[in-house]
C-alpha positions in Angstrom: 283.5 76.9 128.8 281.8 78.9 126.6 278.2 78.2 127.2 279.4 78.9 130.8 280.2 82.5 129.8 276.7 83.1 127.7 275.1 81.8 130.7 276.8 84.8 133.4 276.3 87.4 130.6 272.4 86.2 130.3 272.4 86.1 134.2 273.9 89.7 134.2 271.0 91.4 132.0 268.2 89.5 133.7 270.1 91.6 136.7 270.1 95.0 134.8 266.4 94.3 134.2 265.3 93.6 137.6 267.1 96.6 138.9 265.6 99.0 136.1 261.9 98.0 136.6 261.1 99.8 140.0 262.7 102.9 138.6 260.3 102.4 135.3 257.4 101.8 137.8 258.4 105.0 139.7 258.8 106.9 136.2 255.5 107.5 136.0 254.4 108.6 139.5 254.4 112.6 139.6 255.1 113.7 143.5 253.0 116.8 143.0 249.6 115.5 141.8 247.5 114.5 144.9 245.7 111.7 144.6 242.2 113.3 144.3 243.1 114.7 141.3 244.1 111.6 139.4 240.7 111.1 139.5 238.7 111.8 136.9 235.1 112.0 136.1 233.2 110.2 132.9 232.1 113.2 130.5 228.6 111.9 131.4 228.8 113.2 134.6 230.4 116.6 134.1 229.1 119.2 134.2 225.3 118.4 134.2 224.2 117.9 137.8 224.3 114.0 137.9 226.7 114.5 140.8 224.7 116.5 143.1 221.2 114.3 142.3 223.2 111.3 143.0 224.9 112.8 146.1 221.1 114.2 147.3 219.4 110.6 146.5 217.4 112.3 143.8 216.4 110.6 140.2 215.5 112.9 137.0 211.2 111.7 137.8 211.9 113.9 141.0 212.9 117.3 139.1 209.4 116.2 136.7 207.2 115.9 139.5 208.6 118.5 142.3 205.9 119.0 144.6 206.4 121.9 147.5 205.0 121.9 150.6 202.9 124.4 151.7 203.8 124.7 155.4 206.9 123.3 157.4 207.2 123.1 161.3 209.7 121.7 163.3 209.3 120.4 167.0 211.2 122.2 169.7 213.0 119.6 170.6 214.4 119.3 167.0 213.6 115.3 166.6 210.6 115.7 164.1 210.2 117.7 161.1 206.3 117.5 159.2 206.2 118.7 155.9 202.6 119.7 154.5 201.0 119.2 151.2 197.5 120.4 149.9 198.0 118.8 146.3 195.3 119.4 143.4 193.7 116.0 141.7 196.4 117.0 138.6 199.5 117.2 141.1 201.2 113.7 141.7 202.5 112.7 145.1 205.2 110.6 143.6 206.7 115.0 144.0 207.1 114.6 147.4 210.6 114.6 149.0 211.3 111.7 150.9 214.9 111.5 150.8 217.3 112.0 154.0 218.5 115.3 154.9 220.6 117.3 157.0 219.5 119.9 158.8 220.5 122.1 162.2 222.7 119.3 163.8 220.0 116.4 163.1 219.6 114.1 160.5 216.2 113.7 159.3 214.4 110.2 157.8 210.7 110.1 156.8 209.0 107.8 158.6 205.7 108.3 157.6 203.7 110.0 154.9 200.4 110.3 156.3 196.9 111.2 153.1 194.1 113.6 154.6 190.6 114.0 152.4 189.4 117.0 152.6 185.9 117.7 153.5 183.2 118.2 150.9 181.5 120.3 152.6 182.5 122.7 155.5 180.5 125.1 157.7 180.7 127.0 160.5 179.0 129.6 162.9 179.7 133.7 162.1 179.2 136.7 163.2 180.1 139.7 161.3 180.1 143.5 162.7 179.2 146.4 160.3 179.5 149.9 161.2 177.5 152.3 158.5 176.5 156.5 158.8 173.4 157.9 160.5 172.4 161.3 160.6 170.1 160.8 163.6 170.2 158.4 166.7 166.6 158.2 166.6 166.2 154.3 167.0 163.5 154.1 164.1 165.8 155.9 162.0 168.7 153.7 162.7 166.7 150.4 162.2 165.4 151.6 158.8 169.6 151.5 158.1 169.6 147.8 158.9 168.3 145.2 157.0 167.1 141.7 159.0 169.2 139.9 157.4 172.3 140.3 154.8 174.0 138.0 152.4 178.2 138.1 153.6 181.1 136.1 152.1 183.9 135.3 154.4 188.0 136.2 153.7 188.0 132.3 153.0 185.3 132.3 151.0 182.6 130.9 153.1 179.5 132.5 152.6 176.0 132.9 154.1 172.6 134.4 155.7 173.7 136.1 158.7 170.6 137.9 160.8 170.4 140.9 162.7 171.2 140.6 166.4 169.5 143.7 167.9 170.6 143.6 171.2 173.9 144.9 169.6 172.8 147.7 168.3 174.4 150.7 169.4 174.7 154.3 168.4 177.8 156.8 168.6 178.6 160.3 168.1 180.9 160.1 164.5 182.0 163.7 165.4 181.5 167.4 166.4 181.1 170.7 164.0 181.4 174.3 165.3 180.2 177.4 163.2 180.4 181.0 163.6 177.5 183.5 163.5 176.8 186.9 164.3 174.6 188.0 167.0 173.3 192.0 167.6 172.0 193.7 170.6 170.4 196.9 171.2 170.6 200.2 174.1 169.0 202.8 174.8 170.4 205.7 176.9 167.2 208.5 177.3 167.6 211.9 178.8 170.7 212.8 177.6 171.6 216.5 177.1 173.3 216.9 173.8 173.8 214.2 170.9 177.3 213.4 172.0 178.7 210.3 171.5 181.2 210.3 174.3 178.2 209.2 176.8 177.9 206.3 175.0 179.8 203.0 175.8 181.6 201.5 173.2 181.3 197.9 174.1 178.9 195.9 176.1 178.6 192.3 177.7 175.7 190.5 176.5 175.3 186.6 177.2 179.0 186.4 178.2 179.9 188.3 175.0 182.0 191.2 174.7 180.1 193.5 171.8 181.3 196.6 170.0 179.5 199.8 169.0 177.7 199.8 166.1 175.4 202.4 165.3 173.8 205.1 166.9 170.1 206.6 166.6 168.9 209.4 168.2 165.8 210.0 169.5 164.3 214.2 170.5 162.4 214.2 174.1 160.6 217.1 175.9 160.4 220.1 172.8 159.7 223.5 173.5 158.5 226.2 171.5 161.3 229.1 171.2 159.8 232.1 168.3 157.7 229.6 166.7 160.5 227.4 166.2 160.8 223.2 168.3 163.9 223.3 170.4 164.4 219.6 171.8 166.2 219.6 174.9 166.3 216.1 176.1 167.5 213.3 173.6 168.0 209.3 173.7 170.1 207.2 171.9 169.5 204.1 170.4 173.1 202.3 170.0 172.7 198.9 168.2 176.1 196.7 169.1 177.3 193.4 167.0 179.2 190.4 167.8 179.9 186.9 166.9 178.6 183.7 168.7 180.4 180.0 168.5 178.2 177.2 169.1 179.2 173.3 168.3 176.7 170.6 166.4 177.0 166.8 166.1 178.2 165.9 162.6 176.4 163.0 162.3 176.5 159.6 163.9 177.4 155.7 163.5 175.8 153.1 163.8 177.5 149.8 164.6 175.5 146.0 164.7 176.5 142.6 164.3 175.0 139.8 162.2 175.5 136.0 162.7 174.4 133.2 161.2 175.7 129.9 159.7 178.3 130.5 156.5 179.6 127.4 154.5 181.2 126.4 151.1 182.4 123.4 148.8 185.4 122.5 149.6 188.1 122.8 146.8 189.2 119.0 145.0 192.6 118.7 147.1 194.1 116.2 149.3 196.8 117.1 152.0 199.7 114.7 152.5 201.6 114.8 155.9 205.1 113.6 155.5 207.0 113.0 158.8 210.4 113.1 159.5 212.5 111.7 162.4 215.6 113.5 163.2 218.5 112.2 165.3 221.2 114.0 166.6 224.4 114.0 164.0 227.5 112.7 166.1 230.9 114.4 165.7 233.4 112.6 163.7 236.8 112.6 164.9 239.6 113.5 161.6 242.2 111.0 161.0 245.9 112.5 160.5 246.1 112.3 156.7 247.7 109.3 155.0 249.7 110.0 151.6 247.9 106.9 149.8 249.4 107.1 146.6 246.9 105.9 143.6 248.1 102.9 141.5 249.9 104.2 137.9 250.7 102.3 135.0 253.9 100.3 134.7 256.2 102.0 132.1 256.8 99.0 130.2 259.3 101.3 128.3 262.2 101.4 130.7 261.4 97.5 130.9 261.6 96.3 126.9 264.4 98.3 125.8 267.3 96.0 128.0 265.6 93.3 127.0 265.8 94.0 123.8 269.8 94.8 123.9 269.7 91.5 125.6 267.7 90.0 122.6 270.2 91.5 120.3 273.3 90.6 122.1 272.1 86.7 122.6 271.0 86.6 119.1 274.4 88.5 117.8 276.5 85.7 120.2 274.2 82.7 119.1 275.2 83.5 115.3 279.0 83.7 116.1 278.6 80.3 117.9 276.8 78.6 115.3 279.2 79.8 112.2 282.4 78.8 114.1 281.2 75.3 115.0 279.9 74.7 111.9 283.0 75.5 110.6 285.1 73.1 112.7 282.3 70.4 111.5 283.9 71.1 108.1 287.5 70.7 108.7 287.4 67.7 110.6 287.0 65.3 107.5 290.5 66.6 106.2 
């Protein structure tokens, strides 16, 4: 009867258990962290860009050997992307991107990274056009200005003998002058009665110039003898007038020729690389109605071991009081 009654009170804390353990499982659950941020980065990774190489498909050899491309174009249709490269003999190609990207609605993948040589040697045909002074247009003048032929080093730096093409030879007017001089004119007005000034004009028109009086010089005509003494009676006046003329002069004048020829140059040690990239169109993705998935969080094995130990304690305190009282009815029984 008794080891019935330990049995129900064992059976009742086994209960007690079971009924505590969800609550120590839900103990340490907190409702308001989400469960991105129960997740936590190693040290390693914060912090010092691992994420974003990772997330880019980049290693640490790319950020060594970087190359950039010098020009980028894009097809109008948006499906191909080439990237070019002119790379020196000390630049290593291993630089150049080829990871997947993103860009404008595609998403691009190289497909092909194609090697050029460039040439040793390159030439081509040239014609330069020089313009220089002249202060004549006389044609042997002008021809003494231009040598036969002239050394000329392009923008690119291709350079050359270029010769003299004659037949472009021209001549121009580089501008017009005008200068200012004056100009004088002289009248004479005889047979006038008395050296009054009145009777003479003060301006005149001379060559479509208006002139003014100047000076006046008279002049005695016809004396006669009055008691030994000349008494002229006629005089003439010689009026001298002054003006200024305009008249315009070529400056000076340009001459303008061209010169052609061959130009050429050693091409510089590089090698272009072509890398090609094939885009396709990035489809929308439809967004899923967000799901509260709750992370998995330690078991608090707290909650759990302190009923079982009361239940330890309790058996062991019961099994003791069982043991002493039958041992003591094994020792009255001999009596």
């Amino acid at each position: 009867m008794k080891m019935k009654q330990i049995s129900a009170l064992c059976a009742m804390a086994l209960a007690l258990v079971l009924t505590m353990a969800p609550a120590a499982h839900a103990a340490n659950r907190d409702p308001n962290v989400s469960p991105a941020q129960r997740v936590t980065l190693g040290k390693e990774e914060q912090g010092n860009g691992v994420i974003p190489r990772r997330q880019a498909g980049m290693n640490e050899m790319d950020f060594a050997t970087t190359c950039y491309p010098t020009s980028v174009t894009r097809s109008e249709d948006g499906t191909e992307i080439r990237k070019v490269y002119d790379l020196s003999a000390a630049e290593d190609p291993a630089g150049i991107a080829r990871s997947d990207f993103d860009q404008e609605g595609f998403h691009y993948t190289l497909v092909d990274l194609l090697r050029q040589e460039s040439p040793e040697y390159e030439e081509r045909l040239h014609t330069e056009t020089v313009s220089l002074p002249s202060k004549s247009k006389d044609m042997a003048s002008v021809l003494s200005l231009l040598p036969t032929q002239r050394e000329f080093t392009t923008e690119d730096g291709l350079s050359g003998t270029l010769t003299l093409q004659l037949d472009t030879v021209q001549v121009e007017v580089a501008g017009y002058g005008s200068s200012t001089k004056e100009v004088s004119a002289t009248r004479s007005y005889p047979n006038l009665a008395s050296q009054d000034t009145a009777n003479i004009p003060k301006t005149i028109q001379d060559g479509g110039r208006t002139m003014s009086l100047q000076d006046i010089r008279w002049q005695t005509d016809n004396t006669d003898g009055l008691d030994g003494y000349s008494v002229g009676d006629r005089y003439t006046a010689v009026a001298t007038y002054t003006g200024s003329a305009t008249s315009s002069y070529v400056k000076g004048y340009t001459v303008i020729a061209d010169y052609s020829g061959t130009v050429s140059r050693i091409a510089l040690n590089k090698t272009r690389y072509v890398a090609i990239f094939e885009g396709t169109p990035i489809q929308p993705v439809e967004l899923l109605p967000d799901i509260d998935i709750q992370a998995p969080v330690g078991f608090n094995w707290a909650c759990l071991l302190v009923p079982l130990g009361v239940i330890a304690a309790a058996g062991a305190g019961v099994g003791t009081a069982l043991f002493l009282k039958h041992r003591k009815e094994n020792e009255e029984e001999p009596e």
